[in-house]
Each structure stands twice: as C-alpha cells, then as structure tokens.
C-alpha positions in Angstrom: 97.4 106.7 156.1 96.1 109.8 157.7 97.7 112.1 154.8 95.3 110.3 152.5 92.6 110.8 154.5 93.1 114.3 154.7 93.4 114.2 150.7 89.8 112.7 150.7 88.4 115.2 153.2 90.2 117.7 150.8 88.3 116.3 147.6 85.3 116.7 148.8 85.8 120.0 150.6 86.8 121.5 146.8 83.7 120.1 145.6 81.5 121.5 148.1 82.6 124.8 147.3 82.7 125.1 144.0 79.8 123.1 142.5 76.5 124.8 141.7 73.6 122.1 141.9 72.0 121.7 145.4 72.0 118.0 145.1 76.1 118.3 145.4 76.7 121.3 147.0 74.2 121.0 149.8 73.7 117.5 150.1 77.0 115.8 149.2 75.9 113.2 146.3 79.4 113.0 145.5 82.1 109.9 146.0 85.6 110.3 146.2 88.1 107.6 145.6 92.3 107.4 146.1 93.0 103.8 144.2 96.6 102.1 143.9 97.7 101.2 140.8 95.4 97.8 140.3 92.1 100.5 141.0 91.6 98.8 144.5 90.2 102.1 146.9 92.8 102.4 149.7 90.6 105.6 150.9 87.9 107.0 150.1 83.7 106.6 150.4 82.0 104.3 147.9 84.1 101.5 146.5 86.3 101.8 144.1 84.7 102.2 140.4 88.0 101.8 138.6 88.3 98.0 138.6 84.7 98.1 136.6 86.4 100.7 134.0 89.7 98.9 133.6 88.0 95.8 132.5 86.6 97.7 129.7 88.8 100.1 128.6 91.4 99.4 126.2 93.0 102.6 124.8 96.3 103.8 126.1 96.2 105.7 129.4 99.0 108.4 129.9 99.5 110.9 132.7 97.4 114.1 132.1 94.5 112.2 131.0 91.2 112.5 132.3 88.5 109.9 131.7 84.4 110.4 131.6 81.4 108.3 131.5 78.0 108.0 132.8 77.1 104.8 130.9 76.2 102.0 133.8 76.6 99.1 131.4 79.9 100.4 130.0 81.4 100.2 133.0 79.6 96.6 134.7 77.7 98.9 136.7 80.0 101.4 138.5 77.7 104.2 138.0 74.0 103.2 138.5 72.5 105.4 136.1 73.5 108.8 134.1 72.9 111.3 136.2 76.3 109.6 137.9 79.2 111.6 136.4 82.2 109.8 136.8 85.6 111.1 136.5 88.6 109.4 137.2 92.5 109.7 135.9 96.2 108.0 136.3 98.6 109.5 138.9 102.0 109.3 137.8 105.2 110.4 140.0 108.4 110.6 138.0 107.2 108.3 135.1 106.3 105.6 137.9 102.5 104.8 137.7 101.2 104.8 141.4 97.6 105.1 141.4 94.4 106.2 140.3 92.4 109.0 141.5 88.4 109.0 141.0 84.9 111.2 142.1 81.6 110.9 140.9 78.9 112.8 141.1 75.3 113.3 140.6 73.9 115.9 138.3 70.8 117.3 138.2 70.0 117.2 134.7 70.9 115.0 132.0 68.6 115.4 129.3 65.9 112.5 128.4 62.4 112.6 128.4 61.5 114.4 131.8 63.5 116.9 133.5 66.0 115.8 136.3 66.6 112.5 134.3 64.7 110.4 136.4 61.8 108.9 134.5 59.7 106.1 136.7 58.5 105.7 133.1 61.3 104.8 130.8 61.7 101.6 129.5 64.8 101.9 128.0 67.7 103.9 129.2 67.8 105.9 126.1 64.6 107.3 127.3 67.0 108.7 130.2 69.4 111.2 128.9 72.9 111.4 127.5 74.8 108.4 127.7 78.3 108.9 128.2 80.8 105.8 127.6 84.7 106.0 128.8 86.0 109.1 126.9 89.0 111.6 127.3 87.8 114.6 128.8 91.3 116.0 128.7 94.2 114.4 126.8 97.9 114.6 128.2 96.2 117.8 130.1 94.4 119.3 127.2 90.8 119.7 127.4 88.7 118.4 124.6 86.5 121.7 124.3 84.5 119.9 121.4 83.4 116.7 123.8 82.2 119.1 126.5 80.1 121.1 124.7 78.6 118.7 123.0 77.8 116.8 126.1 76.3 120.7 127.8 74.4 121.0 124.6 72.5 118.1 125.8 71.6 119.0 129.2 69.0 121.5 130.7 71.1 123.0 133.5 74.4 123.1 131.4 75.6 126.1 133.8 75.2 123.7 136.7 76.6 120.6 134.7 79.7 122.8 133.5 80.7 123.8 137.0 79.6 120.0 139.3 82.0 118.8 136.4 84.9 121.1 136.6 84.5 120.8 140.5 85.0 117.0 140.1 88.1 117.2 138.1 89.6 119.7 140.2 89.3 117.6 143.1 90.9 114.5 141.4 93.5 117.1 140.6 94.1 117.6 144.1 94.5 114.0 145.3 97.2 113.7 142.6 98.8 116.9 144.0 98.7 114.9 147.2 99.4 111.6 146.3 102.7 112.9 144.4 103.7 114.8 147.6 103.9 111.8 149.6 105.9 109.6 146.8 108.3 112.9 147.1 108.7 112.3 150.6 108.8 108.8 151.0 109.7 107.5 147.9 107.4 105.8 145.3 108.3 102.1 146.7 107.3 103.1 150.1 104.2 104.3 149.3 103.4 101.4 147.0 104.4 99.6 150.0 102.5 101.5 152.3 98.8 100.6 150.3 99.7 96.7 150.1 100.1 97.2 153.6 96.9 98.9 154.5 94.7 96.6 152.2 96.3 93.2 153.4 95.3 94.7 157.5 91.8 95.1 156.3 91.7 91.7 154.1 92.9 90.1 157.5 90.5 91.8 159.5 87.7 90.9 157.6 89.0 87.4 157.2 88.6 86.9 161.0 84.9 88.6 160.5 84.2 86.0 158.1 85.5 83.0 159.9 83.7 83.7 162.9 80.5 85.4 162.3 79.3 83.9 158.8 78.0 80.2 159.3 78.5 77.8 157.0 74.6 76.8 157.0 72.9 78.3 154.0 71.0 81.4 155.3 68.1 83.2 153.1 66.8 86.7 153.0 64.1 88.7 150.8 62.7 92.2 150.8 60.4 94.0 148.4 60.2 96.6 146.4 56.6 97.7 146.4 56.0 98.9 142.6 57.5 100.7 139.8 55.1 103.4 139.6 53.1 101.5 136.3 51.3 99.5 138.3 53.3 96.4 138.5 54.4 94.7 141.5 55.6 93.9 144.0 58.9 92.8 142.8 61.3 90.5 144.9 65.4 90.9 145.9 66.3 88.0 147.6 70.2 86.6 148.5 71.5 83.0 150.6 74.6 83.5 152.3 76.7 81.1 152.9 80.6 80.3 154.3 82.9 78.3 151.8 86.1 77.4 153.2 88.8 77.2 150.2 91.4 74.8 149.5 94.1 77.9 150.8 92.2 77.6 153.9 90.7 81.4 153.2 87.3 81.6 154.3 85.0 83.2 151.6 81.6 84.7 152.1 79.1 83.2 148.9 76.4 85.8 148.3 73.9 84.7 145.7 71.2 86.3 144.1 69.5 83.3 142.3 66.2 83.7 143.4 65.7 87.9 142.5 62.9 88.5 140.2 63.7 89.3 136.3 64.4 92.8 135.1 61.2 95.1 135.4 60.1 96.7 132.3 60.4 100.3 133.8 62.7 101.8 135.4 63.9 100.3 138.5 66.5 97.7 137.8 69.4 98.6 139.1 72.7 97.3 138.1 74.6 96.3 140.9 78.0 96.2 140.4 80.1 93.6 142.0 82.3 95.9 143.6 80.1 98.0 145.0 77.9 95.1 146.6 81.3 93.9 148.4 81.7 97.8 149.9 78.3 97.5 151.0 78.9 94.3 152.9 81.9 95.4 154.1 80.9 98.5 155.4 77.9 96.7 157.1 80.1 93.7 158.7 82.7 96.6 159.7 79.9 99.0 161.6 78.6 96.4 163.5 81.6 93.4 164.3 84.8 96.0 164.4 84.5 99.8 163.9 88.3 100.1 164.4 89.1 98.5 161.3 89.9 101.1 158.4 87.8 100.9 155.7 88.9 99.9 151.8 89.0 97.4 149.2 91.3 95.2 150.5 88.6 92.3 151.7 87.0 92.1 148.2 88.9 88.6 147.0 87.2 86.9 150.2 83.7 87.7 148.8 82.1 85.7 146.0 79.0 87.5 144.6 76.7 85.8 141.9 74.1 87.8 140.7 71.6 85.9 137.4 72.0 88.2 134.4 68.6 89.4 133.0 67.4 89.6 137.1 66.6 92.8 138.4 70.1 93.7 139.8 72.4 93.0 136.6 69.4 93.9 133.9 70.5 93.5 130.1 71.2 96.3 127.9 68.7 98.6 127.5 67.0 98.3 130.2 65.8 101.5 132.0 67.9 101.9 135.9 66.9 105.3 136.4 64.6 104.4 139.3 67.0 102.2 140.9 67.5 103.9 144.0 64.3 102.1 145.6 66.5 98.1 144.8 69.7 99.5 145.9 68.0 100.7 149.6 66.9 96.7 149.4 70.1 95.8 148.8 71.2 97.6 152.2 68.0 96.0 154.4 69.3 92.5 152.8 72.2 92.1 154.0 70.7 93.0 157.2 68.7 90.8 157.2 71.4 88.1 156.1 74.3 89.1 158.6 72.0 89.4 161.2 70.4 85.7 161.3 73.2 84.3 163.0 74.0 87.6 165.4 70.5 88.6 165.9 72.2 90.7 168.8 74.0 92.9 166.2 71.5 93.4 163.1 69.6 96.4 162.9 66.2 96.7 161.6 65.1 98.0 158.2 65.7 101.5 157.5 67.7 102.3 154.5 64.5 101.4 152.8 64.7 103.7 149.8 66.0 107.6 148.8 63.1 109.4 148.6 63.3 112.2 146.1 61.6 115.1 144.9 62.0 117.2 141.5 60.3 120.3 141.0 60.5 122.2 138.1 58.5 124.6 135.5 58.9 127.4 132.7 58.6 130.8 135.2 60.0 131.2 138.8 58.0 134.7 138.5 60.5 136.5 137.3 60.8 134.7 133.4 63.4 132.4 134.7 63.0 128.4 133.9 63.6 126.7 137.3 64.3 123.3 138.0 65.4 121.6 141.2 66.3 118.2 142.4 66.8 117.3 145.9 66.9 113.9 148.1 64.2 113.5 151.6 65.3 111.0 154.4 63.6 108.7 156.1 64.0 107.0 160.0 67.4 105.4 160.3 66.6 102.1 161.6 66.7 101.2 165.7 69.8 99.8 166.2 72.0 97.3 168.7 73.1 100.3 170.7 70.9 102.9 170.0 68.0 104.8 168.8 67.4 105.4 164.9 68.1 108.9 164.1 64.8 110.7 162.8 64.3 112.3 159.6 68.0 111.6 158.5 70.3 109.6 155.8 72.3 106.4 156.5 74.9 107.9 153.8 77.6 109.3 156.0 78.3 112.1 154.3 74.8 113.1 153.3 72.9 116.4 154.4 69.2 118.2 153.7 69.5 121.4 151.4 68.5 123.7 153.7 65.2 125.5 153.7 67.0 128.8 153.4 68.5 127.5 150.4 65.3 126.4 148.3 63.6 129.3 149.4 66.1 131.8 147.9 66.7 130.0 144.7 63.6 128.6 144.0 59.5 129.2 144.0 58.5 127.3 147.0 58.4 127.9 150.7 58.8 125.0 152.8 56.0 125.5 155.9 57.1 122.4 158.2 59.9 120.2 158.1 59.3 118.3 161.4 59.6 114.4 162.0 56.2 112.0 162.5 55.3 111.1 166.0 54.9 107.1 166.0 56.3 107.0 162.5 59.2 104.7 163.3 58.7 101.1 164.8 58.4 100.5 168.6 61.4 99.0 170.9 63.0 98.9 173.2 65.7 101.0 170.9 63.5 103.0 168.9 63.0 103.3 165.3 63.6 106.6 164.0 60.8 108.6 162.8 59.8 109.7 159.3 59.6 113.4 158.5 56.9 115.6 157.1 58.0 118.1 154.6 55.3 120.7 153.6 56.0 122.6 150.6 53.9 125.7 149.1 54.5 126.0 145.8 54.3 129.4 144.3 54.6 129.0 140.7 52.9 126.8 138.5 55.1 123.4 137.6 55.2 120.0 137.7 57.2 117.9 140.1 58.3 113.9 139.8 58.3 111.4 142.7 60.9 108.9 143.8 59.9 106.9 146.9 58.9 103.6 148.3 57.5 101.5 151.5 53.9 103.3 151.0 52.8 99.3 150.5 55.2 97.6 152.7 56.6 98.4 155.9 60.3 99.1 157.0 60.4 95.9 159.6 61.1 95.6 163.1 64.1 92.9 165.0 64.4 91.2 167.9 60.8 92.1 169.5 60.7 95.5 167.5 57.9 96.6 165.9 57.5 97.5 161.8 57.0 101.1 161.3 54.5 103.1 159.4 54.3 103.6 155.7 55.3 106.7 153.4 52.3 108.7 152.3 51.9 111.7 149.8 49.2 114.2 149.9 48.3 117.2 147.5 46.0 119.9 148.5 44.7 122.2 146.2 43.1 125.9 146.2 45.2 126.5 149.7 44.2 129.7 151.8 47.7 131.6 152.0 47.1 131.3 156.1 46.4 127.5 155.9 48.5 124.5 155.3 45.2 122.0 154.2 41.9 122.8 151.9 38.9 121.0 151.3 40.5 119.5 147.9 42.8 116.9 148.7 44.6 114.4 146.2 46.6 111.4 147.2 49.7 111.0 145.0 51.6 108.3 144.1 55.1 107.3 145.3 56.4 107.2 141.8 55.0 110.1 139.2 56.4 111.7 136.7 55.1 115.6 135.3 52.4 115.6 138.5 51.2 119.1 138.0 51.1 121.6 140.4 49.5 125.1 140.9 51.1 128.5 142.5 49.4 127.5 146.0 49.0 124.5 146.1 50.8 122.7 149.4 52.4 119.7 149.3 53.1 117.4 152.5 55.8 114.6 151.6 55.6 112.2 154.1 58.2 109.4 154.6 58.9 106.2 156.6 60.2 105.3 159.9 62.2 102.9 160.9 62.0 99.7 162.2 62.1 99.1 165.9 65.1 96.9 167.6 63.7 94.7 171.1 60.9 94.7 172.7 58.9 98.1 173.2 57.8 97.3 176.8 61.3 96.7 177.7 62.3 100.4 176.9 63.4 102.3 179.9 60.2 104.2 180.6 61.6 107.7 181.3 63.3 107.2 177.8 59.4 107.1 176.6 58.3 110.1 179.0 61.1 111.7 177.4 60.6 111.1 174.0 56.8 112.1 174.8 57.9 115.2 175.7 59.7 116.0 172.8 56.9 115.2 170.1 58.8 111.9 168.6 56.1 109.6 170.1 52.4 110.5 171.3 50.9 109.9 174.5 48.4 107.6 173.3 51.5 105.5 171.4 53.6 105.6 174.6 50.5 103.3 176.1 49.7 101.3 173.4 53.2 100.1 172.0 55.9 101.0 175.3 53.0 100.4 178.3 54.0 103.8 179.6 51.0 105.3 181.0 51.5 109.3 181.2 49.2 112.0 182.6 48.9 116.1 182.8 50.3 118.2 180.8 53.5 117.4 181.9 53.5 113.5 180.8 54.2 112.6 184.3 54.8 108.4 184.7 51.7 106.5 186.2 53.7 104.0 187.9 50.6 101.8 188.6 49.3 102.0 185.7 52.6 101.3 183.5 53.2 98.4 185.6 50.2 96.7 184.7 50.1 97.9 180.8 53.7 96.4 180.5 52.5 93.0 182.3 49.8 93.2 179.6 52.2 93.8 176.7 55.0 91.0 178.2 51.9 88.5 178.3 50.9 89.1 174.6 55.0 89.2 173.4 56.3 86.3 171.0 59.3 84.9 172.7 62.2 84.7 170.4 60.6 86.7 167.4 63.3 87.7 164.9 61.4 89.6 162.8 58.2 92.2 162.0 57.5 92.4 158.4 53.6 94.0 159.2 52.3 91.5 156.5 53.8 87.9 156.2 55.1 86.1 159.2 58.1 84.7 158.0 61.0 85.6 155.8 59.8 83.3 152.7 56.9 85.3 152.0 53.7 82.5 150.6 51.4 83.5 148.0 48.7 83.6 150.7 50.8 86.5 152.1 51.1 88.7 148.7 47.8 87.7 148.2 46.4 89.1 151.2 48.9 92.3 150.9 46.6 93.1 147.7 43.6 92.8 149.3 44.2 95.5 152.2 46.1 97.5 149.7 43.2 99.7 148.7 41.7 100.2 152.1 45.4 101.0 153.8 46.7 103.1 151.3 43.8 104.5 149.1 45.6 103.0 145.9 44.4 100.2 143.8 47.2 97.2 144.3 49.8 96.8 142.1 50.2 93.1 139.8 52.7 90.6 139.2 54.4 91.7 135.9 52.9 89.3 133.0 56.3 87.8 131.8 56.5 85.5 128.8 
C-alpha cells in the first residue's frame, strides 16, 4: 500500500518537473491514477476515469499501448472539457494483465475560438477546440508521430502541449515500472490480492458511514450558479439524498438530481460523470466522519447516482462544458449541504464555490513574442467543524498559486498586491476564510478572459455562521506608474471573453470568502484581537459581526464594552439556524426570493440582473 503511494507521489513529482505550462507545473492541474485490472483507482487523486473509457472502447488493448482523448462525451464524462488531456495505458507483468495506469492533465491551449480554450461564449463544444476521442498515442510502444502532430498543429502553445503531454506519459510509464516491481516481488496473485483487499476495507468503511450517518428520510439541497456570462440566470443544481436499504442488507446512498435545471445554452454545463460524483462524496463523507480511512474506489457500488439527461450536469451532445468549473464547485457545496442536514455538527459552510480563472494573452510581450497565459485564483476555504477557513487558498489538495516571480519573468504583467480581503469571509465563531485581492499591471497591450462566480450570490454561512461577501472585478485605466487606481474605472464581468486591456492598465481581481461556521459572538475574543491584528478582519468588523470592541493602536480588548456588544449580538441570534444564504431564508429558494435577488442586483453589484433562460 505505501509502495503505491510512493508511485503516485512519484507521478506527479515527474510531471512537475518536466512539463512547461504554469497551470501544471506551478499549480498542479494534473490527476494521477493506479487502477487494477477492472479500472477501479486503488491510489491515486481524482477518481478513476478508466471505468468511463472501458465502457466505450472496443478495440483490442495490448501492452505498450497508450490511449488519448479529451472528448468529455466519449468518455461519459471523465474529462470535463478539452483542455483535460487524458492519458491512460494497460500494465502487463509477464503476459498477466494487472492494472491500469492513468494522468490527466490540463492544457493551456487547445485551439477554438478564443485563446486558452475557455469560451464563456460557446454554444457548442466545437466552438472549443480539438476534440480528441480514445486513440493510440503509441501502439505496442511505438509512437504514432502522424496523430501528434496533427493534434500540435492544432494548438496555439504546441511547445507547451508537446512537453505537459510527454510529461504525462512518462509518468504513467513510471507507475508501470513500479507496479511491475512489486508483482516481481510478491507475485502477481498477491498483488491482485493485495487491491481486492484494500478496496473491500474502504467499501466496509464506508458502508458503516452510510448506515449510520445517511438517514433514510429524503433530504433536499440546492445551490446556484449565478450566470453564464450572456446574461441568463441564475441557473439551479439541486440533489435529495436519501438511504435505501437493499435486499443483501447493503445500505446504499440514492443521490438524485431530478430537480437540476436543463442544459444552458452557453458554456457551463458540466458533465458529471458518475464516477467522479461518487469520489467527491466519498472524499467529503471521509474528511469529515473518518480521516483514517484510505481513500479509493472501493465504496462506489454502495452509491446510486441518477442524474436527468438533457439537465445541466449530463448535457447532450454538443453542448458547450467549457465553463463548467462554476457547476462542478456547486457540486462540492451540495453535498455539503446534503451530508450536513443530519450532522449539522460536521458540515462545513460554502466555500468551494467556483475556480476563479484568469487568461491573459496578446500578439507582443515587448520583445515580438506572442504571449499567452492561463492560470487558476482561489477563493476563502469555507469555516469549518474544527477550524478556521484558510484565506486566499484552494480546497484541491494538491493545488498551488503560480508564483509572482514566475509570471513576472515569463510574462508582461507585474502583480502589485496579492493580499487576502479583510471581512471578506463569513463571520463565526470558526471563521470563514477570506478572499484575496490580486492586482495585476499589465504592460503590454492584450486581452484577458474571465472565469468566476458568487459576484450575485453569496458563499453561505452554518450553524450561526454568517454568508460571506461577493467576488468583484475592477479595471482601471490610464494608471500613473506610482499608483495602483485612476480616475477611469470599469467594472468587469465575472465571465468575459477578449476584454481588452492596455500596457498600464491595473487590474484588481477580487474573489469570495467563505462562509462562516457558529455563531460569531461565540468566537473566543482574543482569536478576534488576533485576527485584527493581522489585517484578516477590521476593527470596525470585529464590533459589528464578533462583539469585540478594540481600542489604540494596539487593538487592545474593551472588556466592558465586548461584554455588552456580545449580549447585544446573543439577543438578536436565531436559535437553531442551519443556514445563511444572504438572500432567501430557506433552502427551497421561492420565486419571491429570486425575484427579489434581481431587484438588488443592480444596486449591489453595479450589473443589470441576469434572466431565466427562455426555454421552449
């Protein structure tokens, strides 16, 4: 078990090193996957994707081969959209098939109509870039030279495509390396063994999860995404839970989607793929009910997912998914919302609420060059059972910020501040974390695209926590090279594509917190002093939301004057409060509630309200 852990530590290590694009080699939007011989993940990050690519591949398989696609609806889903590489082959020890080995990854470039391959505009995924169905990429260990130039003839960055690529098969080369090591030194039937072993523990573990943490009552959840960048919205994810006990006497989780709007016309559908919606509840259920538990696919046949075809999370052929990074953050703050109904004393607040990115590119650096660069921003991680939301990070495990150092040698910007939001995340008694504000000067001309959410609707609050504050996007134009603000100020939207820029100009990206977890005023008040101190709350919001009154210069504690601002704060508290959306009051949202969420849209934000999608 360890030794393929250290195999997966050793496939992305390779990666890391050897790929070119910031997006993988700075930030890690790889997946790594060590499969037995049925494609179930006995190690690894993300799921396993093979299951999804066995069910619709037919040709013969043989050792040597290597298999590629990027095509989400050739594989049910197991890429979400192009950009996703995937690369997966057959491990073979002494003619004995004993597993699969898998990575994807996320290029920068694609092709399709915009550069990075993101369109918020598409409306069918043609409009996207290459689409790549289940190919050989190498044959019995050949290369198909032909295929892979075709496929870098296609693409804007095809240095950076040609090496993320050749780092991905290099690291599913390894895990075979170190998969056949261990059948050498074991034997094949022990290893075999060995993963029916580990997936069964984990299958039992979650089975006692299940049984006694998932009621049998029908429970009900929804979220929002606000818009999809042409105006329409908001569009609706929503999910019932409920426990099923079988006729084996299994206890099965039922998670269904019924009740999710239809596919959007633009671009963010996302197709969820079975699979990967069981890793995501299994990695939540895990986290918070038993972090000992070792983490694969073992659980899946004890959850039951149904999810309407034509609905926004299993959209029909061609439907655009480039944009689907805004549902699949819902997904996360849904099951949250589910799983935590019945153990409000373990859910976490909303935080995962979307993958904010930002794409900058244009035809001279300054020096002639063509620069293009792609790069994800993080939000507040929520507030949590035991703890305070990190601020300004990424709930991915594995996921990092390209550095400033980094953008600033490769490409024509110069980030000024990169410093997290005072107040930004929700108020508790465990805080939300806070957003971040990233300033960029740009100094060539280009355009940049814009992938983010929550600027409509709030990341909410549990358990007496507060909502936090919105994402916000502001453009300044005609910048003095000493200042970081002008007289000339645009708001931009959350979703744009081509929004042009001008050497000087200064950007400030601005994303959300997190929501808080308990009740502020129960929050230890030299925590708030503390956090005063630091910058990560004001002053004024340590009164107002916490009841901690602080004066000087230092922030010393008024004890006096907390006491009775807490009293004040208790008095006005709503016993037994689950949950702070900021704009409807219970988890059913009315149409008096989206109605009056369009009415304030234009005053809060400074952006005309998004409509319901006219559907036929």
């Amino acid at each position: 078990e360890n030794a393929l852990k250290s195999a997966r530590f050793e496939m992305d290590a390779i990666v890391y090193r050897t790929a070119m694009s910031p997006g993988i080699r700075e930030q890690h939007d790889q997946f790594p996957v060590i499969a037995n011989p049925s494609g179930d993940m006995v190690v690894g990050q993300f799921g396993s994707f093979i299951p999804a690519f066995l069910r619709g591949f037919t040709k013969p398989i043989e050792d040597g081969d290597v298999i590629m696609m990027c095509d989400p609806y050739a594989c049910d889903g197991a890429v979400s959209h192009l950009n996703d590489w995937l690369v997966l082959c057959p491990i073979y020890h002494e003619g004995t098939h004993v597993g699969w080995a898998s990575m994807f990854g996320h290029m920068t470039d694609v092709g399709g109509m915009v550069a990075c391959s993101m369109p918020n505009n598409a409306t069918e995924i043609f409009q996207e870039g290459l689409s790549i169905p289940p190919v050989k990429l190498y044959s019995k260990g050949v290369l198909n030279e032909s295929l892979e130039e075709l496929i870098l003839h296609n693409v804007r960055k095809p240095d950076w495509n040609r090496c993320d690529l050749k780092a991905i098969v290099a690291s599913i080369e390894l895990a075979k390396i170190r998969v056949k090591e261990l059948c050498g030194r074991f034997g094949a039937k022990t290893y075999l063994r060995t993963l029916d072993l580990m997936l069964l523990r984990n299958k039992n573990a979650m089975h006692e999860i299940i049984k006694t943490q998932v009621s049998e009552e029908k429970l009900y959840f929804e979220d929002y995404v606000c818009d999809d960048g042409q105006g329409n919205g908001p569009f609706k994810v929503a999910c019932t839970l409920q426990k099923v006990v079988q006729p084996n006497g299994e206890h099965h989780a039922i998670f269904d989607f019924a009740e999710t709007d239809p596919q959007a016309p633009s671009s963010i559908n996302f197709y969820l793929n079975v699979e990967l919606f069981k890793m995501f509840c299994g990695a939540y259920m895990v986290m918070v009910f038993d972090p000992q538990i070792v983490f694969n696919d073992g659980f899946y046949p004890l959850l039951d997912v149904k999810i309407p075809e034509g609905s926004l999370l299993k959209p029909r052929r061609p439907a655009a998914l480039s944009c689907r990074t805004h549902m699949l953050g819902r997904v996360f703050d849904i099951l949250g919302g589910l799983l935590g109904q019945r153990a409000p004393e373990f859910m976490c607040a909303a935080g995962f609420s979307d993958s904010p990115h930002l794409m900058y590119w244009g035809d001279d650096d300054g020096s002639g060059e063509r620069f293009q660069y792609y790069g994800i921003v993080f939000g507040g991680i929520p507030g949590r059972p035991f703890g305070d939301g990190p601020d300004g990070h990424s709930l991915w495990p594995a996921f990092t910020n390209v550095p400033c150092e980094f953008m600033e040698r490769y490409f024509p910007v110069r980030i000024e501040a990169c410093e997290t939001i005072a107040d930004s995340g929700g108020a508790g008694s465990f805080r939300g974390g806070n957003g971040i504000r990233l300033i960029y000067r740009f100094l060539a001309d280009g355009k940049i695209n814009i992938h983010d959410d929550k600027w409509w609707t709030s990341p909410w609050g549990v358990n007496g926590g507060r909502a936090a504050q919105r994402s916000r996007k502001l453009m300044y134009r005609n910048v003095d090279p000493d200042k970081l603000t002008s007289d000339t100020m645009e708001l931009v939207p959350s979703k744009v594509d081509s929004f042009p820029v001008k050497k000087g100009d200064v950007f400030h990206y601005i994303t959300w917190g997190g929501g808080g977890w308990g009740q502020a005023f129960k929050r230890d008040a030299g925590l708030v002093q503390r956090d005063v101190r630091r910058g990560l709350v004001s002053a004024e919001g340590a009164q107002k939301n916490y009841g901690v009154v602080l004066t000087g210069p230092t922030f010393e504690i008024d004890d006096a004057a907390t006491t009775a601002a807490r009293a004040e704060l208790q008095s006005k508290a709503v016993e037994g409060e689950l949950f702070d959306f900021g704009w409807k009051k219970n988890i059913r949202a009315t149409e008096a509630d989206l109605a009056s969420l369009r009415a304030l849209c234009k005053e809060e934000t400074g952006f005309a309200p998004p409509q319901p999608v006219a559907r036929r």
